[in-house]
C-alpha positions as CSV (number, residue, x, y, z in Angstrom):
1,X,65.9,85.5,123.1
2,X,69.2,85.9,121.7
3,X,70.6,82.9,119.4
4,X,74.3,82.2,119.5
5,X,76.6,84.2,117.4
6,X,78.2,82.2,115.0
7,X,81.5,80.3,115.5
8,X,85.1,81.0,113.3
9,X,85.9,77.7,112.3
10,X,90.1,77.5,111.9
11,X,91.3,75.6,109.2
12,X,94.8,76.2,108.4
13,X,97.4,78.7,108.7
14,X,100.9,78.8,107.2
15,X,103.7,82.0,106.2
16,X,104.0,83.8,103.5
17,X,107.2,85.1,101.8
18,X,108.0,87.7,99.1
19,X,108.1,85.7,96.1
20,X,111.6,87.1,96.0
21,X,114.0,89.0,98.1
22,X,115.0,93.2,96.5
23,X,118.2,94.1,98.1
24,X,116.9,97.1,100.6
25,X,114.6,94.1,101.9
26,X,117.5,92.8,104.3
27,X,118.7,96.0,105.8
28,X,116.7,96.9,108.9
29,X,113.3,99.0,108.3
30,X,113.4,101.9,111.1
31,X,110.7,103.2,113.0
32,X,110.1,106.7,113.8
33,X,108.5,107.9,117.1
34,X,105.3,108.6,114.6
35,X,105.4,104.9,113.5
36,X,106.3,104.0,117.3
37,X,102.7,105.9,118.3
38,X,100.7,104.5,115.6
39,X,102.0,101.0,116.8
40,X,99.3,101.5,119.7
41,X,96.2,102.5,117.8
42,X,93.3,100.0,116.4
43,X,94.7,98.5,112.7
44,X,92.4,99.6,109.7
45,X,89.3,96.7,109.6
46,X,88.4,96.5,106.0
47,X,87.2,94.2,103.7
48,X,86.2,94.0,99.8
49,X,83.5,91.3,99.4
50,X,83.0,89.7,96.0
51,X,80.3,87.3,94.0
52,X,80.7,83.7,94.7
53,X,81.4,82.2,91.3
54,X,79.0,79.6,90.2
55,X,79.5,76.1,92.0
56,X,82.9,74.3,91.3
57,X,82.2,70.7,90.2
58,X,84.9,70.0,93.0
59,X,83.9,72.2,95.9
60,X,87.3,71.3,97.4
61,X,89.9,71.4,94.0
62,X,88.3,74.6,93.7
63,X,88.7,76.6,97.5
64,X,92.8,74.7,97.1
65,X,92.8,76.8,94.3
66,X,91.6,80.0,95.3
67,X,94.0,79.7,98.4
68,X,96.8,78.8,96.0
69,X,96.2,82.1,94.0
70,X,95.7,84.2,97.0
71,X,98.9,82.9,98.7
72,X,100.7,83.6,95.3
73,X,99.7,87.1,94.9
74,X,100.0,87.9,98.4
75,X,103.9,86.6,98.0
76,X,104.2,89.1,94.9
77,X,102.7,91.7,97.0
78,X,104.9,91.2,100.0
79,X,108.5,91.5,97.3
80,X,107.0,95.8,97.5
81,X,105.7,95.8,100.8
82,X,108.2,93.7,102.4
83,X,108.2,95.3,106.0
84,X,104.7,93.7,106.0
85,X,106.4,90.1,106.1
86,X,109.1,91.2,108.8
87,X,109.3,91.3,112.8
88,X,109.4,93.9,115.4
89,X,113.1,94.2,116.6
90,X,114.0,95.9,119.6
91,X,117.9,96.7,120.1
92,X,119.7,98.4,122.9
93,X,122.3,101.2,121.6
94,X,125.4,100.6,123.7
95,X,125.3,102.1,127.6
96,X,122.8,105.2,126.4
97,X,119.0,104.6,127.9
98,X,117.8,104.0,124.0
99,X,117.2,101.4,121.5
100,X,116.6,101.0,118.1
101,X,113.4,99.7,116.9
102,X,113.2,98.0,113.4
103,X,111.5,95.6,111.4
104,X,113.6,92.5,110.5
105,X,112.4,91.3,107.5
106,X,115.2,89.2,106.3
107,X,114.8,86.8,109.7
108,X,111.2,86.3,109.9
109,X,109.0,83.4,108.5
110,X,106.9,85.9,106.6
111,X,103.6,87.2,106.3
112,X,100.9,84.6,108.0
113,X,97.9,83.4,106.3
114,X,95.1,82.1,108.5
115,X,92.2,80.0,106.3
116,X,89.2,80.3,108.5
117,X,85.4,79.9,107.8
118,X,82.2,81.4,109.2
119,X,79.0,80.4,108.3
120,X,77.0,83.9,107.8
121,X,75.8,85.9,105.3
122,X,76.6,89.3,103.1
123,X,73.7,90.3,104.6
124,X,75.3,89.5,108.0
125,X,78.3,91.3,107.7
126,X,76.6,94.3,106.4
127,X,73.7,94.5,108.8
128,X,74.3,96.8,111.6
129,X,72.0,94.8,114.1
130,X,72.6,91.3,112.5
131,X,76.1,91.1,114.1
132,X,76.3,91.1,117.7
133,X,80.0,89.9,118.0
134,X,82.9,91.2,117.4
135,X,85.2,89.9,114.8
136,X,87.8,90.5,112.1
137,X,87.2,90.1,108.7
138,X,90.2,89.8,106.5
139,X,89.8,88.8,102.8
């Protein structure tokens, strides 16, 4: 008998915005028709997995800070890879049967952070039996 997969456990989720804004990062980021395709195939699904540090004194103080320093380095990442914090734009050009499709990167709330928790194992994730759902991992 089969015992229940486990259950993702949402805690919080907020945006996240380039620490700062570079000039190009308000102009409109155009897709080609290769980007366009690509829009329509499976996103990459990996993961890096590292040791949990020995036990905080503070359980709590300690995961607040871990989230801080991730959302902080994630807002320095997003200054270079700002389309990543931007929107899907569709615009009609005029009476011709086109559009333009861009990401908008200067209008959007950012880049969003979901804080979730599964109880499982290394072991888990790794197993290729252990894990009968299917899930998304993003660290």
């Amino acid at each position: 008998m089969m015992s229940n997969p486990p259950t993702v456990r949402h805690i919080s989720e907020c945006f996240i915005k380039p620490e700062y804004a570079l000039q190009e990062s308000k102009l409109p980021f155009y897709l080609t028709p290769w980007d366009l395709a690509m829009l329509s195939l499976d996103y990459i699904q990996k993961g890096l997995l590292f040791n949990k540090p020995p036990a905080a004194a503070n359980q709590e103080d300690f995961m607040e800070t871990l989230l801080g320093r991730l959302k902080h380095s994630l807002s320095l990442t997003l200054v270079h890879f700002y389309p990543l914090a931007g929107r899907l734009v569709t615009r009609k050009t005029g009476n011709q049967p086109s559009c333009l499709i861009f990401v908008d990167s200067a209008n959007s709330p950012g880049a969003k952070f979901i804080h979730a928790a599964l109880d499982m194992t290394i072991s888990d994730i790794l197993s290729p039996t252990g894990c009968t759902i299917s899930c998304s991992i993003v660290f």
